[in-house]
MARTOR-406576 format. One line per field, with one value per atom (N, C-alpha, C, CB): residue in three letters; y, z, x; residue number from 1. Coordinates in steps of 0.05 Angstrom, whole numbers, padded with zeros to 5 digits. Glycine has a CB too. Example, Ala and Ser with C-alpha at 12.3 -4.5 7.8 and 13.67 -1.06 7.14 Angstrom:
<fitors>
aa: [Ala, Ala, Ala, Ala, Ser, Ser, Ser, Ser]
north: [-00114, -00090, -00066, -00089, -00045, -00021, 00001, -00012]
up: [00156, 00156, 00156, 00181, 00142, 00143, 00157, 00114]
east: [00264, 00246, 00264, 00226, 00257, 00273, 00258, 00282]
i: [1, 1, 1, 1, 2, 2, 2, 2]
</fitors>
This chain:
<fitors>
aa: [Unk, Unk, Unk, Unk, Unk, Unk, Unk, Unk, Unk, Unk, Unk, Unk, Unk, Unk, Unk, Unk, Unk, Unk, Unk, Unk, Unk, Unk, Unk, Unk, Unk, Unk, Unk, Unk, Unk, Unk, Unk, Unk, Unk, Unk, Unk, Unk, Unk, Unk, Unk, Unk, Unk, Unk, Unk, Unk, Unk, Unk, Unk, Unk, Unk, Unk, Unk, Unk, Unk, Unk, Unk, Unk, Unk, Unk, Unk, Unk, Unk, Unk, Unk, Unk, Unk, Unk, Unk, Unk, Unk, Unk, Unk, Unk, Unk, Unk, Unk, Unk, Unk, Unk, Unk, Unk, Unk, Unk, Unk, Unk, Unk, Unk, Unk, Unk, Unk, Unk, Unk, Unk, Unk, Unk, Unk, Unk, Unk, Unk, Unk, Unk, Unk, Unk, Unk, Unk, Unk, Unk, Unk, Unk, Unk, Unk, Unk, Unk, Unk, Unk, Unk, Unk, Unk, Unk, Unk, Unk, Unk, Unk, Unk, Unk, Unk, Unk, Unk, Unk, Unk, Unk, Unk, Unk, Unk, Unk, Unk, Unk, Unk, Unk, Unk, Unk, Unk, Unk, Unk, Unk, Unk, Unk, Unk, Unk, Unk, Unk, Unk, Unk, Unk, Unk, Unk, Unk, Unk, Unk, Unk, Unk, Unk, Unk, Unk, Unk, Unk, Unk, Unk, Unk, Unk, Unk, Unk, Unk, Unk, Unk, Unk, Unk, Unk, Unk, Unk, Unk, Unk, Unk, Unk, Unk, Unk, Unk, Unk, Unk, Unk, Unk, Unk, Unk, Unk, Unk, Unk, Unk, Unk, Unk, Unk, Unk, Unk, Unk, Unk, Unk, Unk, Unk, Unk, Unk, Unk, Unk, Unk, Unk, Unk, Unk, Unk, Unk, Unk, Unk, Unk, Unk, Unk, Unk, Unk, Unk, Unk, Unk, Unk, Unk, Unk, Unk, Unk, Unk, Unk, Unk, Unk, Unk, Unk, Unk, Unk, Unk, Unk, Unk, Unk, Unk, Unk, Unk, Unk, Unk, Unk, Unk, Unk, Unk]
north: [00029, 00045, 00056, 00029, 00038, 00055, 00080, 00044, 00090, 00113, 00135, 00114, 00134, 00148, 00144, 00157, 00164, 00161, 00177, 00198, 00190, 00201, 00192, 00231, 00173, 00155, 00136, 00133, 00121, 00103, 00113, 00091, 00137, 00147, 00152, 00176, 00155, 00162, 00139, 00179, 00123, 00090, 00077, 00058, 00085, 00083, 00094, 00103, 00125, 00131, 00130, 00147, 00117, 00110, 00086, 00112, 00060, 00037, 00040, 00031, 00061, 00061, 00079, 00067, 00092, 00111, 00096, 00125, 00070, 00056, 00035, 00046, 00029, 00003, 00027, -00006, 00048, 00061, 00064, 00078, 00077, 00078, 00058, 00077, 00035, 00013, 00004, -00012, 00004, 00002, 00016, 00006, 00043, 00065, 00063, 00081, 00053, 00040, 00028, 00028, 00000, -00025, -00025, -00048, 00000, 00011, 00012, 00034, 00044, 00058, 00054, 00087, 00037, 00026, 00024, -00014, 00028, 00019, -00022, 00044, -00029, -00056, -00074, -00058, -00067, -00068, -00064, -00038, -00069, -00076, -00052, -00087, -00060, -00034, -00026, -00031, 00006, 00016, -00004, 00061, 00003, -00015, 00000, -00028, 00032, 00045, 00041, 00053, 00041, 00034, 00008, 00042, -00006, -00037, -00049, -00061, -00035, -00024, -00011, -00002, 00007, 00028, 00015, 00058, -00004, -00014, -00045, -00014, -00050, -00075, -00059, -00094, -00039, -00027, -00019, -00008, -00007, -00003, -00029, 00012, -00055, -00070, -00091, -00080, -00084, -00098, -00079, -00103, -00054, -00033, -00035, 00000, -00034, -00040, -00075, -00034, -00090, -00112, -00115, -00130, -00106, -00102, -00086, -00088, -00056, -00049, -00071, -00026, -00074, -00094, -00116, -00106, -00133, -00146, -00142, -00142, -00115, -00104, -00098, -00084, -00082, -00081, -00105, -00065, -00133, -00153, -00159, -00180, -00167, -00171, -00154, -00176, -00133, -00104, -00116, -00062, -00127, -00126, -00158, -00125, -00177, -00197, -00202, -00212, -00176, -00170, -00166, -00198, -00163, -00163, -00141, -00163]
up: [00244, 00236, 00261, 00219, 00288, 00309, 00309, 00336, 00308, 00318, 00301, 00320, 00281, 00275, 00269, 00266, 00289, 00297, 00256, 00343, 00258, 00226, 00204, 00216, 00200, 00173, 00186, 00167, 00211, 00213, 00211, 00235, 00215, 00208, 00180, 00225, 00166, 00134, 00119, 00117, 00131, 00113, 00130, 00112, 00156, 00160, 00131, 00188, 00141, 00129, 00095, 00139, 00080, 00049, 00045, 00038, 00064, 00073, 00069, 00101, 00093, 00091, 00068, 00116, 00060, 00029, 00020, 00010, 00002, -00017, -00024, -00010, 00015, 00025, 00008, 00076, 00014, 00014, -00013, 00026, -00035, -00060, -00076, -00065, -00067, -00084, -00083, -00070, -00044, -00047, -00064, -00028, -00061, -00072, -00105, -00063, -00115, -00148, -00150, -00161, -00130, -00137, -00134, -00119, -00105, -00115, -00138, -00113, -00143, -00153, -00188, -00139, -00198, -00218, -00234, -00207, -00255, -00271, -00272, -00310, -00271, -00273, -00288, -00279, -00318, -00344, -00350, -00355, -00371, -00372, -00366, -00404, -00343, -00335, -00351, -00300, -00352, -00378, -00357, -00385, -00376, -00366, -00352, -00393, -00350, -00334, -00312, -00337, -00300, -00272, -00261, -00267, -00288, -00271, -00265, -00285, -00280, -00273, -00244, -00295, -00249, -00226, -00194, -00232, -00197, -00180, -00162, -00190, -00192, -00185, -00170, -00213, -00170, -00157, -00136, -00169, -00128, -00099, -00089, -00098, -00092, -00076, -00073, -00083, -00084, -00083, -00066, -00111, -00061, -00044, -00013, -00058, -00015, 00001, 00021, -00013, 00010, 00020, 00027, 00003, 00009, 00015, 00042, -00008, 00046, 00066, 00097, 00057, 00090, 00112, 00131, 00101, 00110, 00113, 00133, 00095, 00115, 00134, 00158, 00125, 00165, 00195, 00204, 00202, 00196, 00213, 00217, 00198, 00204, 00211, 00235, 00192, 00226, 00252, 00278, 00246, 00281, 00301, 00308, 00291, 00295, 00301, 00314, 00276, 00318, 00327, 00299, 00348, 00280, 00256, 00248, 00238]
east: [00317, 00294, 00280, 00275, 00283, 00269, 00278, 00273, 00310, 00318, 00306, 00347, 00290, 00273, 00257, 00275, 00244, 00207, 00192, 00194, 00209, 00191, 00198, 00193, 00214, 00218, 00189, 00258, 00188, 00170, 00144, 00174, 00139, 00108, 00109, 00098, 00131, 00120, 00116, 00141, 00132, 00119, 00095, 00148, 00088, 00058, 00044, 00048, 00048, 00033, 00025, 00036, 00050, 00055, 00048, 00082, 00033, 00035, 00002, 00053, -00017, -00041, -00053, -00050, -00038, -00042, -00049, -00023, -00036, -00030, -00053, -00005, -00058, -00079, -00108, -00080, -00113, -00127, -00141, -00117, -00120, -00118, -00132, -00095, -00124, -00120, -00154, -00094, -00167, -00196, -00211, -00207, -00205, -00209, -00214, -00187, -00202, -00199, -00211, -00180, -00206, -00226, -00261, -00215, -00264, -00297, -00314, -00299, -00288, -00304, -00300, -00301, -00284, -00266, -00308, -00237, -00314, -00336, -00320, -00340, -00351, -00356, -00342, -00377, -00341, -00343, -00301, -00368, -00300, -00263, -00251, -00248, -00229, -00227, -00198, -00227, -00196, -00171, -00154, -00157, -00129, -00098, -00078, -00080, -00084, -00086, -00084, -00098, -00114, -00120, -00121, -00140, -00113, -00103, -00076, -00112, -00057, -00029, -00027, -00020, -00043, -00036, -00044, -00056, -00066, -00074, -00062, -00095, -00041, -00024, -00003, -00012, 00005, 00029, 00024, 00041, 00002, -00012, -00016, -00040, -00027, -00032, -00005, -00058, 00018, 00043, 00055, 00059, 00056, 00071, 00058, 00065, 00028, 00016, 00021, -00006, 00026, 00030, 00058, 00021, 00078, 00105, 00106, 00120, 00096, 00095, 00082, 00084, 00061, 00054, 00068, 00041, 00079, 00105, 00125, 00117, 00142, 00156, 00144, 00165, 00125, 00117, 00112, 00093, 00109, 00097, 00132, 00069, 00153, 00169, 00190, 00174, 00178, 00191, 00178, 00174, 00155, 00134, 00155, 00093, 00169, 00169, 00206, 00155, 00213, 00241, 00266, 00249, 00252, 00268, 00289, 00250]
i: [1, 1, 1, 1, 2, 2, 2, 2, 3, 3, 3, 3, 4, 4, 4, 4, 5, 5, 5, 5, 6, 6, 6, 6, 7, 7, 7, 7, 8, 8, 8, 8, 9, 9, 9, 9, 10, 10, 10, 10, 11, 11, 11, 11, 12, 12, 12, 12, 13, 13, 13, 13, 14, 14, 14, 14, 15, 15, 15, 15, 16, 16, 16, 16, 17, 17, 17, 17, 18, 18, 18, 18, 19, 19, 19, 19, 20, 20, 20, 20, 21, 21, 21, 21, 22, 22, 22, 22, 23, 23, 23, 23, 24, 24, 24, 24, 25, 25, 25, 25, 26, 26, 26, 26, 27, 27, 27, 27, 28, 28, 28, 28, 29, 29, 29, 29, 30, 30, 30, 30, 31, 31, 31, 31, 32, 32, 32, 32, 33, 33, 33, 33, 34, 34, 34, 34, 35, 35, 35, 35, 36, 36, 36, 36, 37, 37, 37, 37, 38, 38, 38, 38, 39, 39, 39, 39, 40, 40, 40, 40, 41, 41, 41, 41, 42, 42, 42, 42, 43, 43, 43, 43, 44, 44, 44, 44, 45, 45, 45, 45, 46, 46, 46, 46, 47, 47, 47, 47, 48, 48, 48, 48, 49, 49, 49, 49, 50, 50, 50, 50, 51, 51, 51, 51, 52, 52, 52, 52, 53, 53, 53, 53, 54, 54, 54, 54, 55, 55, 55, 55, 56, 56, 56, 56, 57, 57, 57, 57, 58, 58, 58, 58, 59, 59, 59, 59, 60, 60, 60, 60, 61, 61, 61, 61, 62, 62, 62, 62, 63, 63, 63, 63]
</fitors>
């Protein structure tokens, strides 16, 4: 994956999307039961998001 520099910036960048999103929901989400919708949607962002993470800590760890 080093030998390309632009696969590694697009899963940066699909990695901090995701991290992003997911706050983003959990803000601004009303208090009160939220649809199943946006709690679906938000389980998949913070599983992509963490999956991504992962992977970079193991890249970072000679992997």
């Amino acid at each position: 994956m080093n030998e390309n520099p632009k696969l590694m910036l697009a899963c940066v960048a699909l990695t901090l999307f995701c991290g992003v999103a997911a706050i983003a929901i959990a803000m601004f989400c009303p208090t009160g039961d939220p649809s199943p919708l946006l709690a679906s949607l938000q389980n998949v962002l913070v599983t992509t998001f963490g999956l991504g993470v992962t992977a970079f800590l193991f890249k970072a760890l000679g992997g």
